[in-house]
C-alpha positions as CSV (number, residue, x, y, z in Angstrom):
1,X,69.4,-7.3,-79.0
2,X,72.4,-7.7,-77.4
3,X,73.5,-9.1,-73.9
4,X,75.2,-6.9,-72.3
5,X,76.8,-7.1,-68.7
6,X,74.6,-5.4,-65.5
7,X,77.9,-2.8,-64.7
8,X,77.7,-1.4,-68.3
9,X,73.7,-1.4,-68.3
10,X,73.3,0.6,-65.4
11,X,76.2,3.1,-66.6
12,X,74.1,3.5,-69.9
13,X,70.4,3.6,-67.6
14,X,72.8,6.5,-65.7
15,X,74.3,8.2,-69.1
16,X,71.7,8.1,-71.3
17,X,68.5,7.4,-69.8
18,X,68.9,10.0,-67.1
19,X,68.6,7.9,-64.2
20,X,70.1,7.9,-60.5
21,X,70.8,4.5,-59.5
22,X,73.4,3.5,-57.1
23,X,75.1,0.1,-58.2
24,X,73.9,-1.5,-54.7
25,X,70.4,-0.6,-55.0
26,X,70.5,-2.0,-59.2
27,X,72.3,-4.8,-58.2
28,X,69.2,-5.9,-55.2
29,X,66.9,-5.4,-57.9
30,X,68.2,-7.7,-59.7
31,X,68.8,-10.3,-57.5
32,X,65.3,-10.0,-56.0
33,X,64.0,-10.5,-59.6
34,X,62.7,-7.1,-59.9
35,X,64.8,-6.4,-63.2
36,X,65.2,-8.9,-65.8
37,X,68.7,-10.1,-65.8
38,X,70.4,-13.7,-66.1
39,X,73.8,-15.3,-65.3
40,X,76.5,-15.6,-68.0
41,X,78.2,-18.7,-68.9
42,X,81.0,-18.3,-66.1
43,X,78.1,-17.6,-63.7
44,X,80.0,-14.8,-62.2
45,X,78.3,-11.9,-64.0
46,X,74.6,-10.9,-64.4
47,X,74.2,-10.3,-68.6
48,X,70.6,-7.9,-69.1
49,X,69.1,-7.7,-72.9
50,X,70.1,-4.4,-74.0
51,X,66.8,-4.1,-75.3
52,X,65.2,-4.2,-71.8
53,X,66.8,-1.1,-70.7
54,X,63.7,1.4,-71.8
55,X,61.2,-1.2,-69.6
56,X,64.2,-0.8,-66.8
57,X,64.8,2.5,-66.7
58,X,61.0,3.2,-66.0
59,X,61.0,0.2,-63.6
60,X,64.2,2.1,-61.6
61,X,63.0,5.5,-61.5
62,X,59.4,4.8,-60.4
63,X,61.0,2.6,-57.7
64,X,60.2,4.4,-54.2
65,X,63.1,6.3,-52.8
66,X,64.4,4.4,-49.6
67,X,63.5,6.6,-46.0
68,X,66.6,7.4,-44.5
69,X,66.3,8.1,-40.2
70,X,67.0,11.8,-39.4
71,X,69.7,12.3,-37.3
72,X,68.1,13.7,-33.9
């Protein structure tokens, strides 16, 4: 399939895979190698196989949520 870049990926993970992912939170993921992604040519953007956005979707929304402090 196509690569496509990581901005437009996580809009269609967001649109049509009915996830809830914050650009911040995709973006560490993918730097921490947790989803597949590589640089493009320019090395400026991070390009994902469009036909790895099933695999991420489940990898993103079985990710645990991140414990916020209550405010006391």
């Amino acid at each position: 399939m196509a690569n496509i870049r990581a901005t437009d990926a996580l809009r269609m993970l967001n649109t049509e895979h009915g996830c809830s992912v914050s650009y911040l939170k995709f973006q560490r993921s993918i730097v921490a190698g947790l989803i597949p992604a590589e640089r493009s040519d320019d090395g400026r953007t991070w390009m994902i196989d469009e036909g790895d956005l099933d695999r991420i979707a489940a990898t993103v929304s079985t990710a645990p949520a991140r414990r916020t402090r209550s405010a006391a």
